[in-house]
C-alpha positions in Angstrom: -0.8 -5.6 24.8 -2.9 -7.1 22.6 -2.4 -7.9 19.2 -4.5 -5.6 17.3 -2.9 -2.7 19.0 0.9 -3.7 17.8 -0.5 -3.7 14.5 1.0 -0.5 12.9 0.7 -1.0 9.2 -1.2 -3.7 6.7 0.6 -4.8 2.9 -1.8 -5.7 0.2 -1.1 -7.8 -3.1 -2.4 -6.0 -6.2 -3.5 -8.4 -8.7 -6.6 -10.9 -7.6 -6.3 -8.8 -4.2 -7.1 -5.1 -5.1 -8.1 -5.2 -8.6 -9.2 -7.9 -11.1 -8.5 -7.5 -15.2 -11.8 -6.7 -17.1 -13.9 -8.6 -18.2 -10.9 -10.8 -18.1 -7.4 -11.4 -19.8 -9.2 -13.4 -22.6 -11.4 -11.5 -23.5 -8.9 -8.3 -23.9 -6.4 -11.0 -25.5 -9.4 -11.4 -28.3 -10.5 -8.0 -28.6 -7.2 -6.9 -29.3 -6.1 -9.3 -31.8 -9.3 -9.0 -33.7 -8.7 -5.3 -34.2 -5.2 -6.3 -35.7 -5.7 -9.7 -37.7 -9.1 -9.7 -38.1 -9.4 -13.3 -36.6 -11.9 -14.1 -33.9 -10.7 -16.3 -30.8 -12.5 -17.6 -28.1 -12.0 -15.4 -24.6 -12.4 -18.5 -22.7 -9.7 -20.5 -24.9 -7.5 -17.7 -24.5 -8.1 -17.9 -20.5 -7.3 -20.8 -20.3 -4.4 -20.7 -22.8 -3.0 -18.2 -20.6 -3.7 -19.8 -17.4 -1.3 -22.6 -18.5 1.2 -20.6 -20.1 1.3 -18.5 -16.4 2.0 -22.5 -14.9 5.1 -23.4 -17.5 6.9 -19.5 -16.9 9.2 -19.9 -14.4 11.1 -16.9 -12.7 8.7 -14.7 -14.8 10.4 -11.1 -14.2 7.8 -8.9 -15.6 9.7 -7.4 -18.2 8.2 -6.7 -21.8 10.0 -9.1 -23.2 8.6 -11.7 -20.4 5.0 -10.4 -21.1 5.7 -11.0 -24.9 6.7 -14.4 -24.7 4.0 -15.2 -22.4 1.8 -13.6 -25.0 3.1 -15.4 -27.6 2.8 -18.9 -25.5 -0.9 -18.0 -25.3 -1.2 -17.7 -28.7 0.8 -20.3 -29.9 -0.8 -22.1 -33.0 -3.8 -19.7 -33.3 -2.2 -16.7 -35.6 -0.2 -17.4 -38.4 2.6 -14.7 -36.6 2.9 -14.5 -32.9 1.6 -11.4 -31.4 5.0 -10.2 -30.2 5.7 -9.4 -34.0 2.5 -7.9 -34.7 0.2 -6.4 -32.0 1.8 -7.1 -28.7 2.3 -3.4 -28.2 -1.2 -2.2 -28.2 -2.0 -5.2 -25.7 0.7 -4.7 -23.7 -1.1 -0.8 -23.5 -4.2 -1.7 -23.2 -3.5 -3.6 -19.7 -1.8 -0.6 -18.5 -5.3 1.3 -18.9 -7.8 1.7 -15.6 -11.0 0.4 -18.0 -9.3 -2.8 -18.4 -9.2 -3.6 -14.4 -11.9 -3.7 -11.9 -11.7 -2.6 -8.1 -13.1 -5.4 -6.5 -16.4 -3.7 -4.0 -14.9 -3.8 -1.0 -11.8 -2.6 -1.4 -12.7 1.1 -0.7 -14.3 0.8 2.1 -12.0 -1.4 3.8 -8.5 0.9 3.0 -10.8 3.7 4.6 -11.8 1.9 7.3 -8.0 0.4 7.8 -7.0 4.6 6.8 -9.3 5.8 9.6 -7.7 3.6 12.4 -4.7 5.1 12.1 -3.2 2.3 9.7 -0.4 2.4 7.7 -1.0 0.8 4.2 1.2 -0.6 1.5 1.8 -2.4 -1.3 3.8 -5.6 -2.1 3.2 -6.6 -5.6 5.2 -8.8 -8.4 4.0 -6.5 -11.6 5.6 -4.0 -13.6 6.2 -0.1 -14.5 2.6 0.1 -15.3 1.8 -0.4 -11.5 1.8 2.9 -10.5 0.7 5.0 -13.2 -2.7 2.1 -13.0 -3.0 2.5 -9.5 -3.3 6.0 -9.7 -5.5 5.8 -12.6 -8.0 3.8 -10.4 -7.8 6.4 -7.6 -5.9 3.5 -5.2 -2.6 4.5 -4.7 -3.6 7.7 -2.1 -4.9 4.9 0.3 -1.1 3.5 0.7 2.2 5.1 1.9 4.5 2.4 0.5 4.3 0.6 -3.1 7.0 -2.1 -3.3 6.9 -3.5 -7.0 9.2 -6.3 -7.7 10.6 -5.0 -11.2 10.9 -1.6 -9.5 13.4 -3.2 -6.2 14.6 -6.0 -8.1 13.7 -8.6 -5.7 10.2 -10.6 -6.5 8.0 -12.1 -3.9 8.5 -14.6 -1.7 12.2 -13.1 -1.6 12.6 -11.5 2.0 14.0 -8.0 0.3 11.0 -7.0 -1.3 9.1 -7.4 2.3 11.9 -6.0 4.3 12.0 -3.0 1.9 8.2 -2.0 2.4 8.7 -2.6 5.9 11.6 0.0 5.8 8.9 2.8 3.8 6.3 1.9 6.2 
């Protein structure tokens, strides 16, 4: 038998995988904080400001709390009062909407073409309780019979649990 025919189902990561964020995390980090202090900062300092904050959290659980400090990191030394005390809340929404992600092109077309041979798909993904809701938002989630999110199983990839659990669905 060859390989390709004991292949029964295929996992995807979400973020950098399935979707991208739109235009890019910078440039939602310094729309939103204009709206609510008025202050103009640089997408691309913020991108990379939150590139290197990503690097120095370790065991990042996607909680709120996480996501506010990491915020907060980003920001550090550009407001006068950290975002998590002002607008962090209306950021933290606006990443949960579908016009602030992109479906990369060929996404669609492979899922269908993986759908049509009679694969099983999934989802392994280290994200949060906006997952799902987002996913359905951007019309992905009826490609996949199993979405494993870390904050959802409690277990965050590379831990064996969170793949032995989508296994289990699929």
């Amino acid at each position: 038998m060859t390989l390709a025919r004991t292949i029964r189902a295929v996992t995807f990561d979400v973020g950098g995988t399935l979707i991208e964020c739109w235009p890019s995390v910078g440039h939602i980090y310094a729309e939103v904080a204009a709206q609510h202090t008025g202050k103009t900062v640089s997408a691309e300092v913020l991108n990379r400001r939150f590139a290197a904050a990503w690097r120095t959290h370790k065991n990042f659980q996607y909680s709120t709390a996480d996501w506010a400090a990491l915020v907060d990191a980003t920001f550090d030394g550009l407001l006068d009062t950290p975002p998590s005390k002002t607008f962090f809340p209306h950021l933290y929404e606006r990443f949960s909407e579908p016009e602030s992600w992109h479906v990369f092109e060929d996404v669609r077309p492979v899922l269908d073409e993986l759908a049509a041979r009679g694969l099983k798909l999934g989802i392994i993904s280290n994200w949060d309780a906006r997952l799902r809701p987002l996913l359905h938002g951007l019309e992905l989630a009826r490609y996949f019979q199993a979405i494993v999110i870390s904050c959802e199983l409690g277990a965050s990839k590379p831990a064996v649990a969170i793949f032995e659990a989508a296994a289990q669905k699929l």
